[in-house]
mmCIF file as gemmi writes it, N, C-alpha and C atoms, coordinates in Angstrom:
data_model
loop_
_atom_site.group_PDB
_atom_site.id
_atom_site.type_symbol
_atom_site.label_atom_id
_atom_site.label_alt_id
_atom_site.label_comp_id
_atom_site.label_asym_id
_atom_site.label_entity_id
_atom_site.label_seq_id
_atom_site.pdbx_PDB_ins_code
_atom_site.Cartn_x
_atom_site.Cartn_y
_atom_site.Cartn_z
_atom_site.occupancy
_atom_site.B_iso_or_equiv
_atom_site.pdbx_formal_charge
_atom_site.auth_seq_id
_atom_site.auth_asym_id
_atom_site.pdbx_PDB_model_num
ATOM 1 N N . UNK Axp A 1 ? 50.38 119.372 146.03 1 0 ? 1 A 1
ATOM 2 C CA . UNK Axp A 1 ? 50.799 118.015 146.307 1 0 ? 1 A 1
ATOM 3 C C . UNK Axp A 1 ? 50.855 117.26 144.987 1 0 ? 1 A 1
ATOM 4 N N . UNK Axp A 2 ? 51.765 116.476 144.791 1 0 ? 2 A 1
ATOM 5 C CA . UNK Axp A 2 ? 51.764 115.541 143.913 1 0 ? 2 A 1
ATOM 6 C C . UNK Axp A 2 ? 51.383 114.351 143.916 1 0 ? 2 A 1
ATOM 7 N N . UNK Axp A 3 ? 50.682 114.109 143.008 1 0 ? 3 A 1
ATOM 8 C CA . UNK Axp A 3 ? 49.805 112.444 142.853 1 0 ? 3 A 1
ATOM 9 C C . UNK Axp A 3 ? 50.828 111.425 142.421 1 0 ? 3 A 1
ATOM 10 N N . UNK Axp A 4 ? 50.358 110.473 143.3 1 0 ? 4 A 1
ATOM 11 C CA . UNK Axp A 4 ? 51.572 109.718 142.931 1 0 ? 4 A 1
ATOM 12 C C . UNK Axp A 4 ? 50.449 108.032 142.979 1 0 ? 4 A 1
ATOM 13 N N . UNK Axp A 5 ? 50.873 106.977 142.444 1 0 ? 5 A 1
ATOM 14 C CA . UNK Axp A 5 ? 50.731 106.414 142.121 1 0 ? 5 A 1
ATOM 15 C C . UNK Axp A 5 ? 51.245 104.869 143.411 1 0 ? 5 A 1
ATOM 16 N N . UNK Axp A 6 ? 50.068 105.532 144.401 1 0 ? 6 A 1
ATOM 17 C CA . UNK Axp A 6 ? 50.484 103.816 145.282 1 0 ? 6 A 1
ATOM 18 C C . UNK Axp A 6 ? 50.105 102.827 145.526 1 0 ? 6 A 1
ATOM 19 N N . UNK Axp A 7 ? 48.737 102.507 144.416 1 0 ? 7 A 1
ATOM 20 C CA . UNK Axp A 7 ? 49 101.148 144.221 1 0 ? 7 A 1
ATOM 21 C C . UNK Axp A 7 ? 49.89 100.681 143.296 1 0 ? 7 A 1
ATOM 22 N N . UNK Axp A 8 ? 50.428 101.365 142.577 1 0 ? 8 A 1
ATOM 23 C CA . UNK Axp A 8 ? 51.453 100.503 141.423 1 0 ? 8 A 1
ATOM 24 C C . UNK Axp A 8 ? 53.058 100.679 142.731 1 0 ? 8 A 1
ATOM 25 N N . UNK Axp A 9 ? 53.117 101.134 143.185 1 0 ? 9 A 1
ATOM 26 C CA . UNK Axp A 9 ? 54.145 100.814 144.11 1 0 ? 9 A 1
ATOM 27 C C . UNK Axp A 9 ? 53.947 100.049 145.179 1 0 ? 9 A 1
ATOM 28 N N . UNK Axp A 10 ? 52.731 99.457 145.366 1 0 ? 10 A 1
ATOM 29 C CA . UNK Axp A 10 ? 52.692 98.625 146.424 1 0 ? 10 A 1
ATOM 30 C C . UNK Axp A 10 ? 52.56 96.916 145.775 1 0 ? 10 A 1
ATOM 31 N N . UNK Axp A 11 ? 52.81 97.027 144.273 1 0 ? 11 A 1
ATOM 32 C CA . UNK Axp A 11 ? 52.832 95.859 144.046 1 0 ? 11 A 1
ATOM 33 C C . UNK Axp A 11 ? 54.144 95.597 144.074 1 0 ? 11 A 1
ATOM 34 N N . UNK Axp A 12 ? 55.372 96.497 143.879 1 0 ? 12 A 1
ATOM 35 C CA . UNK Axp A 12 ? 56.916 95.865 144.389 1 0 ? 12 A 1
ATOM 36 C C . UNK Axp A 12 ? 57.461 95.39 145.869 1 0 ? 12 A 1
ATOM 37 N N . UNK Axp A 13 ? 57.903 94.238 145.725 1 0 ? 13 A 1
ATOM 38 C CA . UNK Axp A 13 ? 57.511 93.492 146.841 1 0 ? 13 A 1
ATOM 39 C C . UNK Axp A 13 ? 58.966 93.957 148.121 1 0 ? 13 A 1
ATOM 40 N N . UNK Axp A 14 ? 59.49 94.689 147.154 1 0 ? 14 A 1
ATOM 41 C CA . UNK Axp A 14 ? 61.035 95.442 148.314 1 0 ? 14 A 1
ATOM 42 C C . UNK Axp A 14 ? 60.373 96.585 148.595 1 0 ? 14 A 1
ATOM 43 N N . UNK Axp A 15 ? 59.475 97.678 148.294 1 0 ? 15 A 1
ATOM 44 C CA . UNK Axp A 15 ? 58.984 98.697 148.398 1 0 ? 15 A 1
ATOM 45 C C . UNK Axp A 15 ? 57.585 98.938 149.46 1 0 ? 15 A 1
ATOM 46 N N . UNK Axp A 16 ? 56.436 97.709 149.127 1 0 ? 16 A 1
ATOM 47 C CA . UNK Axp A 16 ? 55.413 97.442 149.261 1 0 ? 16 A 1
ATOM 48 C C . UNK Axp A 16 ? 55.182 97.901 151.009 1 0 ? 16 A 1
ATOM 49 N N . UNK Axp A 17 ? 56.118 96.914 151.642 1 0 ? 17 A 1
ATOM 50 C CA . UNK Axp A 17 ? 56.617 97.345 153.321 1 0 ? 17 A 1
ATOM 51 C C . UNK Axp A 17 ? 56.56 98.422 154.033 1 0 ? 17 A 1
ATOM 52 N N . UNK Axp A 18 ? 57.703 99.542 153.37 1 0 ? 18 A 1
ATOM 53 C CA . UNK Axp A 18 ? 58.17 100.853 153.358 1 0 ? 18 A 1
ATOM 54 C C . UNK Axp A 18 ? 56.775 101.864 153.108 1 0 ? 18 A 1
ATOM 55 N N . UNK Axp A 19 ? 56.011 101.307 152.231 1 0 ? 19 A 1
ATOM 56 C CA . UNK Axp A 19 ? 55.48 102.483 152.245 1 0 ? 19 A 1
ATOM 57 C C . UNK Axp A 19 ? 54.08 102.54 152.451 1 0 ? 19 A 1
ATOM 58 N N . UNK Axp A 20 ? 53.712 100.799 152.853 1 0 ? 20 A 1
ATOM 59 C CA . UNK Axp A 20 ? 52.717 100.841 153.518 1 0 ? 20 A 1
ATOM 60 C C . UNK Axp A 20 ? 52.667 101.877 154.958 1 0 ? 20 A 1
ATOM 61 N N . UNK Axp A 21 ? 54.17 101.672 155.94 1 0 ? 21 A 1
ATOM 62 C CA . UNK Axp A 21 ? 53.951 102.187 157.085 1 0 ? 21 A 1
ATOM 63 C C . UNK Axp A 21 ? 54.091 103.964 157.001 1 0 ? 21 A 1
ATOM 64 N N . UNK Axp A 22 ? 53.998 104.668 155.493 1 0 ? 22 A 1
ATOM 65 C CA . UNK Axp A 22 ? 54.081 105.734 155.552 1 0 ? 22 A 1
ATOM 66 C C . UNK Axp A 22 ? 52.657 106.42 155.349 1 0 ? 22 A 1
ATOM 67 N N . UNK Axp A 23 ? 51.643 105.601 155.405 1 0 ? 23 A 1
ATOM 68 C CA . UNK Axp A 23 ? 50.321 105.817 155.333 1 0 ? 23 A 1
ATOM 69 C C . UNK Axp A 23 ? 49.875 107.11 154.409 1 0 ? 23 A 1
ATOM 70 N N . UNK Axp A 24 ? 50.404 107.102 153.258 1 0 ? 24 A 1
ATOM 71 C CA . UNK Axp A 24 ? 50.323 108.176 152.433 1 0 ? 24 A 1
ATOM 72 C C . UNK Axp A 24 ? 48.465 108.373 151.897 1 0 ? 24 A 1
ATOM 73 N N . UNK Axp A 25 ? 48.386 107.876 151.675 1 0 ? 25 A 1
ATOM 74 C CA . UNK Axp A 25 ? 46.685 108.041 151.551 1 0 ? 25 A 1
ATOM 75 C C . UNK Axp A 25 ? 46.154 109.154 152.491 1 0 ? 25 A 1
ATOM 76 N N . UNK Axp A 26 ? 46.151 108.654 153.866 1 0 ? 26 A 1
ATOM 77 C CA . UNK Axp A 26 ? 45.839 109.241 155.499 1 0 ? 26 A 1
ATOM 78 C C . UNK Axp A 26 ? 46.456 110.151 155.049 1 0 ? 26 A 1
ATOM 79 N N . UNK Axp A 27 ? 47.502 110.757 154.79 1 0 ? 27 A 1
ATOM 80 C CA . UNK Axp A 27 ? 48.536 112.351 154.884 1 0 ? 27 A 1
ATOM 81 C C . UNK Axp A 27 ? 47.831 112.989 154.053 1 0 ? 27 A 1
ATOM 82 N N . UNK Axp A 28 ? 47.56 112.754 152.891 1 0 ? 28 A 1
ATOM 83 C CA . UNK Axp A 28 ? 46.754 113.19 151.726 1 0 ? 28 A 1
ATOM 84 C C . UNK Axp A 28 ? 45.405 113.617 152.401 1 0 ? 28 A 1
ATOM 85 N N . UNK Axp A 29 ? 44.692 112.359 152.534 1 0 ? 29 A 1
ATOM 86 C CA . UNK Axp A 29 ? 43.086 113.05 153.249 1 0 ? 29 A 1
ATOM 87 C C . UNK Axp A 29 ? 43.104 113.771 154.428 1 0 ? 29 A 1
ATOM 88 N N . UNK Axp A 30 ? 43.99 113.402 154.75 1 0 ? 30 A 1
ATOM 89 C CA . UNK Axp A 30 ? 44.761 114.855 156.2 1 0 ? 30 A 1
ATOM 90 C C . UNK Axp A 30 ? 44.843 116.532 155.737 1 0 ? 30 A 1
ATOM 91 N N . UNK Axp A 31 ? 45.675 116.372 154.896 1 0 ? 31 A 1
ATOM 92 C CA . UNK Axp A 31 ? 46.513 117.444 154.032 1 0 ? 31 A 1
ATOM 93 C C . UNK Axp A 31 ? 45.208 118.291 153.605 1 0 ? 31 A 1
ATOM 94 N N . UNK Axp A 32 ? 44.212 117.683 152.707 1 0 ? 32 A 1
ATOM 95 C CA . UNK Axp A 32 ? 42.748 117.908 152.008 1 0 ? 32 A 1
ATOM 96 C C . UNK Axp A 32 ? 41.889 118.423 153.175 1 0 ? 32 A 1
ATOM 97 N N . UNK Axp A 33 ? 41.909 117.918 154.315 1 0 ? 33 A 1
ATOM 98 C CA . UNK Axp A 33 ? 40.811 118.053 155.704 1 0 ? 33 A 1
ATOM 99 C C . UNK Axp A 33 ? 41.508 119.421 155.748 1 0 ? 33 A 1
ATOM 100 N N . UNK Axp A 34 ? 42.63 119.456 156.084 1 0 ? 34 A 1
ATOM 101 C CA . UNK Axp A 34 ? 43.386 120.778 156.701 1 0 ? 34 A 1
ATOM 102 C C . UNK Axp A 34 ? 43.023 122.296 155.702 1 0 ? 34 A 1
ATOM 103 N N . UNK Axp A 35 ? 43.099 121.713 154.738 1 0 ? 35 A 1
ATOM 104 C CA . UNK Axp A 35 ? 42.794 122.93 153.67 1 0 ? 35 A 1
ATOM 105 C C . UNK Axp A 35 ? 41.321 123.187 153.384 1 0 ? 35 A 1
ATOM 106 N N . UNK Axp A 36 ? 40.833 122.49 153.269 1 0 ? 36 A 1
ATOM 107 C CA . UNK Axp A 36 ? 39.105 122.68 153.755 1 0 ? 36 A 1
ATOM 108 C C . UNK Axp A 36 ? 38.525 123.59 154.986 1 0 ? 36 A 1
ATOM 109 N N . UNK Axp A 37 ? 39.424 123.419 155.951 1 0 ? 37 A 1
ATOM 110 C CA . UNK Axp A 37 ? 39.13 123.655 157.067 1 0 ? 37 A 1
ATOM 111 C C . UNK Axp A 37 ? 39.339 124.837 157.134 1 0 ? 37 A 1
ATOM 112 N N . UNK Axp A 38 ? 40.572 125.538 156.849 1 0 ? 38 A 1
ATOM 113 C CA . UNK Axp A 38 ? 41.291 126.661 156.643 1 0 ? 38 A 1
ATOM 114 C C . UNK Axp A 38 ? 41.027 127.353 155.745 1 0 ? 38 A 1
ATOM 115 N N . UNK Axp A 39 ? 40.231 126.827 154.477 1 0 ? 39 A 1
ATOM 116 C CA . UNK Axp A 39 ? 40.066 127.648 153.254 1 0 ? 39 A 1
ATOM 117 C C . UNK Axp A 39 ? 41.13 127.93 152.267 1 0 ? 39 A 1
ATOM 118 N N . UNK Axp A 40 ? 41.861 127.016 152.567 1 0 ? 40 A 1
ATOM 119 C CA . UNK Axp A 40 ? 43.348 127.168 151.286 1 0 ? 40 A 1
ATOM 120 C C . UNK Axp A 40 ? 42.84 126.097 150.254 1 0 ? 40 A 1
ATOM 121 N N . UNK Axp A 41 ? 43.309 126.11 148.686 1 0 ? 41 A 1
ATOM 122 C CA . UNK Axp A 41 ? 42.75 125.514 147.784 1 0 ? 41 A 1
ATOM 123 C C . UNK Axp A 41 ? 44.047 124.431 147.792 1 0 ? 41 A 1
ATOM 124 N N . UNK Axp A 42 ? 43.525 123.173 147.695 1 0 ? 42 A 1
ATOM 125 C CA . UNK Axp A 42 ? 43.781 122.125 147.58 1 0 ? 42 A 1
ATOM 126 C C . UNK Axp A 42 ? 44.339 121.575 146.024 1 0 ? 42 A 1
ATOM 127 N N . UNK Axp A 43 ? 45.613 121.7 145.939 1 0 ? 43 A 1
ATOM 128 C CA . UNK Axp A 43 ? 45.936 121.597 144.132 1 0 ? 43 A 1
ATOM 129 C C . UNK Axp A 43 ? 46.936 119.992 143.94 1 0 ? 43 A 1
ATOM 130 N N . UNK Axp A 44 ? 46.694 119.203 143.207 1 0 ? 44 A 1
ATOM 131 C CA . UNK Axp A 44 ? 47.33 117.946 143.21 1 0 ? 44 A 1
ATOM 132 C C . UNK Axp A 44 ? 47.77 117.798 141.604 1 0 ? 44 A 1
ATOM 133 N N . UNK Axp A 45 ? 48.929 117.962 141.525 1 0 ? 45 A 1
ATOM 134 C CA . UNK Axp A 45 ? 49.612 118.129 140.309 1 0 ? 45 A 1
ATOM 135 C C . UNK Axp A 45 ? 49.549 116.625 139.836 1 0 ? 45 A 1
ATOM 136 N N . UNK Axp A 46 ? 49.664 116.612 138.337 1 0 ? 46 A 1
ATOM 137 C CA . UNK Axp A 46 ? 49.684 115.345 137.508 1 0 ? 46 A 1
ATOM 138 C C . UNK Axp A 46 ? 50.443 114.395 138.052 1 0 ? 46 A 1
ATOM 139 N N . UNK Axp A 47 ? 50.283 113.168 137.989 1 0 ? 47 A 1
ATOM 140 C CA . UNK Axp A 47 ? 51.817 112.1 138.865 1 0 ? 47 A 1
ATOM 141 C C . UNK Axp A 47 ? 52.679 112.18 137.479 1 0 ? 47 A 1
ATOM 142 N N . UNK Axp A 48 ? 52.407 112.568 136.244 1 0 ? 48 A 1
ATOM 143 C CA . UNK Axp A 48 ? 53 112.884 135.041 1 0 ? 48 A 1
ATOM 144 C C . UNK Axp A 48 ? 54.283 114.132 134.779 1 0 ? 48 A 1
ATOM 145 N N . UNK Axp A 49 ? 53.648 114.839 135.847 1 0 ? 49 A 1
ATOM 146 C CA . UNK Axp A 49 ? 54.167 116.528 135.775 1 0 ? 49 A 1
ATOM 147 C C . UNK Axp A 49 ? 55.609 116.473 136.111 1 0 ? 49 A 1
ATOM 148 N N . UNK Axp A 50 ? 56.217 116.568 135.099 1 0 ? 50 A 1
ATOM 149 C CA . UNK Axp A 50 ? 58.504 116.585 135.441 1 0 ? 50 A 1
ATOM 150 C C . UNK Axp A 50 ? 58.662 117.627 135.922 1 0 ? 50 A 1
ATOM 151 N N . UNK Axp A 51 ? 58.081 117.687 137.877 1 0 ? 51 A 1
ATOM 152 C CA . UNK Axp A 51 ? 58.795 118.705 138.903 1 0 ? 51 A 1
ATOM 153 C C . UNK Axp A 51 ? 60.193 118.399 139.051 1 0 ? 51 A 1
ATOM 154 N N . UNK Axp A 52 ? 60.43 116.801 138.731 1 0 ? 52 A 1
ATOM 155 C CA . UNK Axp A 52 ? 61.963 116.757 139.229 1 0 ? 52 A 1
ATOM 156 C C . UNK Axp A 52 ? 63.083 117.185 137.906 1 0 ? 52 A 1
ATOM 157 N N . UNK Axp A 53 ? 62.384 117.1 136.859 1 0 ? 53 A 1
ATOM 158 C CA . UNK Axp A 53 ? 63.167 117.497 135.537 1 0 ? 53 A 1
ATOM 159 C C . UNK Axp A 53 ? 63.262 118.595 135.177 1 0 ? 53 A 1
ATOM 160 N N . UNK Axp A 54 ? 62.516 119.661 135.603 1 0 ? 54 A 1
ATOM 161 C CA . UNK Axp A 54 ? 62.211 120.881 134.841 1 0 ? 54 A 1
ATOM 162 C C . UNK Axp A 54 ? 63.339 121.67 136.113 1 0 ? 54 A 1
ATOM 163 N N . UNK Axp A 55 ? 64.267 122.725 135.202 1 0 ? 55 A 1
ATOM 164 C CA . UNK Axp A 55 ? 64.81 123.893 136.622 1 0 ? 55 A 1
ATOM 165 C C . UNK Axp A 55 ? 64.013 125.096 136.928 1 0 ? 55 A 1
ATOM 166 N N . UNK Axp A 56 ? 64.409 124.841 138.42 1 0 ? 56 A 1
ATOM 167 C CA . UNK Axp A 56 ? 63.174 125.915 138.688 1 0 ? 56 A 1
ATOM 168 C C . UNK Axp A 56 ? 64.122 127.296 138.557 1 0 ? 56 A 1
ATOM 169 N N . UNK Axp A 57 ? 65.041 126.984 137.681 1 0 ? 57 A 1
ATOM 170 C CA . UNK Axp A 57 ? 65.509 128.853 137.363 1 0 ? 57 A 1
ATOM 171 C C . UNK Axp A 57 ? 65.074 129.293 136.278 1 0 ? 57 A 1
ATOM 172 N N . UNK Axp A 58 ? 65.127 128.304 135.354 1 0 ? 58 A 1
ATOM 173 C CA . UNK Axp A 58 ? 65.085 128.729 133.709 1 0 ? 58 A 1
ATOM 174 C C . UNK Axp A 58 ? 64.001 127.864 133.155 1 0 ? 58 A 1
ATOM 175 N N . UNK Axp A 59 ? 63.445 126.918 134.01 1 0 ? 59 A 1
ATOM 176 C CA . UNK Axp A 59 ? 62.769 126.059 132.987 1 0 ? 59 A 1
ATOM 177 C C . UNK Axp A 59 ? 63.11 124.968 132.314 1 0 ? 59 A 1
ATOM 178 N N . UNK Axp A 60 ? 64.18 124.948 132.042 1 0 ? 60 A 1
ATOM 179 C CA . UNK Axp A 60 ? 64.518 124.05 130.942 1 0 ? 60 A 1
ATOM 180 C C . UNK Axp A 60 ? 64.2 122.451 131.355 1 0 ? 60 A 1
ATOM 181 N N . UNK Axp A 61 ? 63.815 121.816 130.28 1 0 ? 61 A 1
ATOM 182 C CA . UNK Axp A 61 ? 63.661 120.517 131.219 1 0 ? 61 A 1
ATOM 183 C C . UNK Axp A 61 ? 64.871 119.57 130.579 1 0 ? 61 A 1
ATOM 184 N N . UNK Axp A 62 ? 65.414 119.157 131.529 1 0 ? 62 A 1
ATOM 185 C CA . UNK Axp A 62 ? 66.564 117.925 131.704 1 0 ? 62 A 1
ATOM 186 C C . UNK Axp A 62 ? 65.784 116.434 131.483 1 0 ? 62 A 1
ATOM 187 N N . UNK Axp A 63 ? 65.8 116.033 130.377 1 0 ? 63 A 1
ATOM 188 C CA . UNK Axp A 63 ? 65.066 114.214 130.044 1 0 ? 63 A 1
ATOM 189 C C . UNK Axp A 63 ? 65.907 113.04 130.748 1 0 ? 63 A 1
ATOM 190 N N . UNK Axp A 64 ? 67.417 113.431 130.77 1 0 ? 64 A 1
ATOM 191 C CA . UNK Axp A 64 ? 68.121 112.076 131.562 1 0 ? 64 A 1
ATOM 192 C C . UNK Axp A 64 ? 68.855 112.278 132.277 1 0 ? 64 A 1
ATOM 193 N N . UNK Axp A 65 ? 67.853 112.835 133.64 1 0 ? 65 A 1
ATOM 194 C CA . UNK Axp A 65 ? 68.069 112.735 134.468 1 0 ? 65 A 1
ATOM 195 C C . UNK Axp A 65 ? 67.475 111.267 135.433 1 0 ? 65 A 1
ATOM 196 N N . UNK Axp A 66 ? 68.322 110.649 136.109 1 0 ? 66 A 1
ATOM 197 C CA . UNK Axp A 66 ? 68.301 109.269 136.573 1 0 ? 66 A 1
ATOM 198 C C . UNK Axp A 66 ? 67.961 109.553 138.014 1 0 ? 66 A 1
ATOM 199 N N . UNK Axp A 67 ? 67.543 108.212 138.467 1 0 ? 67 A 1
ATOM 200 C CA . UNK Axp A 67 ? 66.577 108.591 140.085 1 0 ? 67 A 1
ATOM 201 C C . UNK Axp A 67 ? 68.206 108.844 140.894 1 0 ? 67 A 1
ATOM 202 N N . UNK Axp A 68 ? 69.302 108.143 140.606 1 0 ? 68 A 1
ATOM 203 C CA . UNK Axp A 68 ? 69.985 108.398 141.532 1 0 ? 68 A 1
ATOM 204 C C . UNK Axp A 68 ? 71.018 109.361 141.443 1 0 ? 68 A 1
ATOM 205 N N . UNK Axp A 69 ? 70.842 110.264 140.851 1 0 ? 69 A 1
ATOM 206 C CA . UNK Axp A 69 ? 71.096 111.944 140.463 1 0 ? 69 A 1
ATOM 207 C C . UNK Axp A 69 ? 70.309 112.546 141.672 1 0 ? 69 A 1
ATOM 208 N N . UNK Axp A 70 ? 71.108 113.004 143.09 1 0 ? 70 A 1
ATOM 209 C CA . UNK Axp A 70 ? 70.286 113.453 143.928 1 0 ? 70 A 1
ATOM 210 C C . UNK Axp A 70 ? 70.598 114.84 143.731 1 0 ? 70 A 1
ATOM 211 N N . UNK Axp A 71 ? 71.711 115.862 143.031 1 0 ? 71 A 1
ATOM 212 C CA . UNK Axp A 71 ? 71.672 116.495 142.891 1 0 ? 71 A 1
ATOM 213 C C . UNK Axp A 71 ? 71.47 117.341 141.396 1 0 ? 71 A 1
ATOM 214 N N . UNK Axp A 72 ? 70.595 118.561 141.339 1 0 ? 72 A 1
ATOM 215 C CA . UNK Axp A 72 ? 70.083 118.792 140.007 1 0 ? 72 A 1
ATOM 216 C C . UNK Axp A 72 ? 71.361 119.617 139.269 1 0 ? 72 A 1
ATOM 217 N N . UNK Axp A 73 ? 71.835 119.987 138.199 1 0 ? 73 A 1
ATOM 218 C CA . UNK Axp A 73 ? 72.485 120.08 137.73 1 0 ? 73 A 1
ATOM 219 C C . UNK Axp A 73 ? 72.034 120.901 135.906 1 0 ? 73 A 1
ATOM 220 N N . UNK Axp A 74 ? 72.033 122.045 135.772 1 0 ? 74 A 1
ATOM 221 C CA . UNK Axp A 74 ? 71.225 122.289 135.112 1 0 ? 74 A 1
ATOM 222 C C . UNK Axp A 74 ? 72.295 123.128 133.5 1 0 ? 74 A 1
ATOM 223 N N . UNK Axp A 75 ? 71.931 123.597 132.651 1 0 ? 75 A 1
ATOM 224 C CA . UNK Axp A 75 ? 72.825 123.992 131.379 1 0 ? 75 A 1
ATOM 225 C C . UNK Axp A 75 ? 73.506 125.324 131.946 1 0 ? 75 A 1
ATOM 226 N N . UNK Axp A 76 ? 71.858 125.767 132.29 1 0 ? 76 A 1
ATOM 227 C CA . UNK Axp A 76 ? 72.051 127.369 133.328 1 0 ? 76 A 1
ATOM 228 C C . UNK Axp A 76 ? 72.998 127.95 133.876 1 0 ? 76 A 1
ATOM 229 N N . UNK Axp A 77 ? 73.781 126.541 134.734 1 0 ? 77 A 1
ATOM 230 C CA . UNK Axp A 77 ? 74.771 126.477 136.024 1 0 ? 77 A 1
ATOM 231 C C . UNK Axp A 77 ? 73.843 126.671 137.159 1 0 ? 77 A 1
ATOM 232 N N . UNK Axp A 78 ? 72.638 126.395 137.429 1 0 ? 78 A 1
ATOM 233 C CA . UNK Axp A 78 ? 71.958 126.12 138.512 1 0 ? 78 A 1
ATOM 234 C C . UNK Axp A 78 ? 71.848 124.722 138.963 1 0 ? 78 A 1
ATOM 235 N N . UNK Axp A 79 ? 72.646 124.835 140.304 1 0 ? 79 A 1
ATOM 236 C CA . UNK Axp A 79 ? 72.54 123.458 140.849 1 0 ? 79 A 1
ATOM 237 C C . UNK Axp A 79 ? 71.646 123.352 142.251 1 0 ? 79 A 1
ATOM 238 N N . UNK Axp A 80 ? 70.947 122.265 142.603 1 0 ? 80 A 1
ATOM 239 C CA . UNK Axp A 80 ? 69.803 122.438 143.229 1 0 ? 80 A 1
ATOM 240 C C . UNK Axp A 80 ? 70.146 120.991 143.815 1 0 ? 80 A 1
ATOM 241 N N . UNK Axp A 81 ? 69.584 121.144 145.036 1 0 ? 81 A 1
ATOM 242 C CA . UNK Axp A 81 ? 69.201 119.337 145.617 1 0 ? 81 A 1
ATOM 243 C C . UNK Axp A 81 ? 67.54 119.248 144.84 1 0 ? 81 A 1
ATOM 244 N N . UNK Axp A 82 ? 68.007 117.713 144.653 1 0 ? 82 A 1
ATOM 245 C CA . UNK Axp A 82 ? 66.46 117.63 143.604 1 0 ? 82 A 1
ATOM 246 C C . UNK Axp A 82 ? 64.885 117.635 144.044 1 0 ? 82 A 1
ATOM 247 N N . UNK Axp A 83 ? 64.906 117.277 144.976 1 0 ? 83 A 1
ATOM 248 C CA . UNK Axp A 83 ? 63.509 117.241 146.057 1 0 ? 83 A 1
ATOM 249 C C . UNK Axp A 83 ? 63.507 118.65 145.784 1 0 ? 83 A 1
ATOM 250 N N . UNK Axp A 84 ? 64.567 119.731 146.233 1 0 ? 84 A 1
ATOM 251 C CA . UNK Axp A 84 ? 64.313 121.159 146.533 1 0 ? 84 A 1
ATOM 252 C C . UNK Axp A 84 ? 63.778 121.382 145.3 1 0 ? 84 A 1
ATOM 253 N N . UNK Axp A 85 ? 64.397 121.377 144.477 1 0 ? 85 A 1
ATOM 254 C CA . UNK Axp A 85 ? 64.066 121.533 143.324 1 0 ? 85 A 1
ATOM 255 C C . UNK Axp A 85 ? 62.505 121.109 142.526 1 0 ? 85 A 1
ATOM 256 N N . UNK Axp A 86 ? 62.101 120.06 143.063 1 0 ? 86 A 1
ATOM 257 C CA . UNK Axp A 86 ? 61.184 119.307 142.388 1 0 ? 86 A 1
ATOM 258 C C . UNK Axp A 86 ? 59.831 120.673 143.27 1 0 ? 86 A 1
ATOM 259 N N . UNK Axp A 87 ? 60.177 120.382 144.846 1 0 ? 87 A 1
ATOM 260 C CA . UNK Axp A 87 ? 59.321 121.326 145.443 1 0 ? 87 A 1
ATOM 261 C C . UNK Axp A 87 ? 59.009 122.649 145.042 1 0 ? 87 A 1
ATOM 262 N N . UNK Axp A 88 ? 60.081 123.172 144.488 1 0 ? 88 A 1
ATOM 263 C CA . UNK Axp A 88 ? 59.997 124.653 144.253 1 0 ? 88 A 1
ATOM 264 C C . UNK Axp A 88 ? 58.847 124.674 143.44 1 0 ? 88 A 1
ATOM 265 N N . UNK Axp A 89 ? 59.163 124.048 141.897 1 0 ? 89 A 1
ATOM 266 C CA . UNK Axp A 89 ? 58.17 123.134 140.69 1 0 ? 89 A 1
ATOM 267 C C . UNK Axp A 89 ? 56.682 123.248 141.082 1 0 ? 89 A 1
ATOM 268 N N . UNK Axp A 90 ? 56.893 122.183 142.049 1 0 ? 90 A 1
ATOM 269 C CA . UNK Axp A 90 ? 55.679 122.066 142.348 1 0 ? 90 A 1
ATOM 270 C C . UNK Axp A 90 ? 54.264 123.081 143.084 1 0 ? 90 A 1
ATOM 271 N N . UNK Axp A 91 ? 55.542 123.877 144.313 1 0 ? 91 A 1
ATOM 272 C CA . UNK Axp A 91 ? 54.72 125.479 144.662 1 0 ? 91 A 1
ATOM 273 C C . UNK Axp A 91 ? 54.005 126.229 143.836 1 0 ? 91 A 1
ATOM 274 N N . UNK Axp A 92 ? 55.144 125.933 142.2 1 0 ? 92 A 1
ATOM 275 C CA . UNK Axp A 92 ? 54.241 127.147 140.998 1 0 ? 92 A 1
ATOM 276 C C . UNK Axp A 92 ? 53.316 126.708 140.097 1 0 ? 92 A 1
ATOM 277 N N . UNK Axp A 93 ? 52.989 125.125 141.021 1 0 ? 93 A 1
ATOM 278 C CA . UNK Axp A 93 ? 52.082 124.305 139.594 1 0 ? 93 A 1
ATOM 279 C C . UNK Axp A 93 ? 51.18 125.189 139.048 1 0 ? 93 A 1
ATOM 280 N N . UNK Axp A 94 ? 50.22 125.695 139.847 1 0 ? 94 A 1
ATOM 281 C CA . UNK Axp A 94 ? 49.082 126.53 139.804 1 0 ? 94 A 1
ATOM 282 C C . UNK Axp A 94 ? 49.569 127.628 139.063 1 0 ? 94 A 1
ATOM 283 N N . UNK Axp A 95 ? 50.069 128.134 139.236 1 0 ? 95 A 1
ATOM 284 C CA . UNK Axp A 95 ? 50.584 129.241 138.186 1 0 ? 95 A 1
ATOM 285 C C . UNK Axp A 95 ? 50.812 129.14 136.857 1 0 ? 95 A 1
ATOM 286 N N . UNK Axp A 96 ? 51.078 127.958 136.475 1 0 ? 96 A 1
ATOM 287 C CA . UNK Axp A 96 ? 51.932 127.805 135.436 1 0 ? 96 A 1
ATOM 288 C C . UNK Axp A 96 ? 50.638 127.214 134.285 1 0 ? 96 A 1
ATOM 289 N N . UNK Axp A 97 ? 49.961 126.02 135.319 1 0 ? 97 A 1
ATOM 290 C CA . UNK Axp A 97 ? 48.666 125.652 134.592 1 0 ? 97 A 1
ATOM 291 C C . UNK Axp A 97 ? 47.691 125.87 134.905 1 0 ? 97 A 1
């Protein structure tokens, strides 16, 4: 899982709304209960870590790439939807560090 940063997003006052009702905290200590429970290790990548920049074919990391670039686009010729992309990233955090 990735750490993300919601109190600094709950001080934007178009955002603040939205993501209060997504109760991300609760999903998190959910997410943590579930893996405890089950015995799977619980890994929370940096809110720093460029899952959405880096390709998950080659690595390479892309710097300007813009939030509204929904699709990834890479030197490689690997093109990716970026969430997919960011997810893949994120599956191998543990591996990687």
């Amino acid at each position: 899982m990735e750490a993300i940063n919601i109190k600094g997003m709950m001080k934007n006052k178009h955002l603040s709304k939205a993501i209060a009702k997504q109760c991300l905290f609760k999903f998190k200590r959910q997410i943590q209960y579930k893996c405890d429970k089950y015995g799977i290790e619980f890994v929370e990548a940096d809110q720093w870590y460029p899952s959405s920049k880096t390709c998950s074919s080659c690595g390479n990391k892309k710097n300007d790439l813009n939030r509204s670039d929904r699709l990834y686009k890479c030197e490689c010729g690997h093109e990716i939807d970026r969430d997919l992309n960011a997810a893949i990233n994120l599956s191998r955090y543990k591996l990687v560090n």
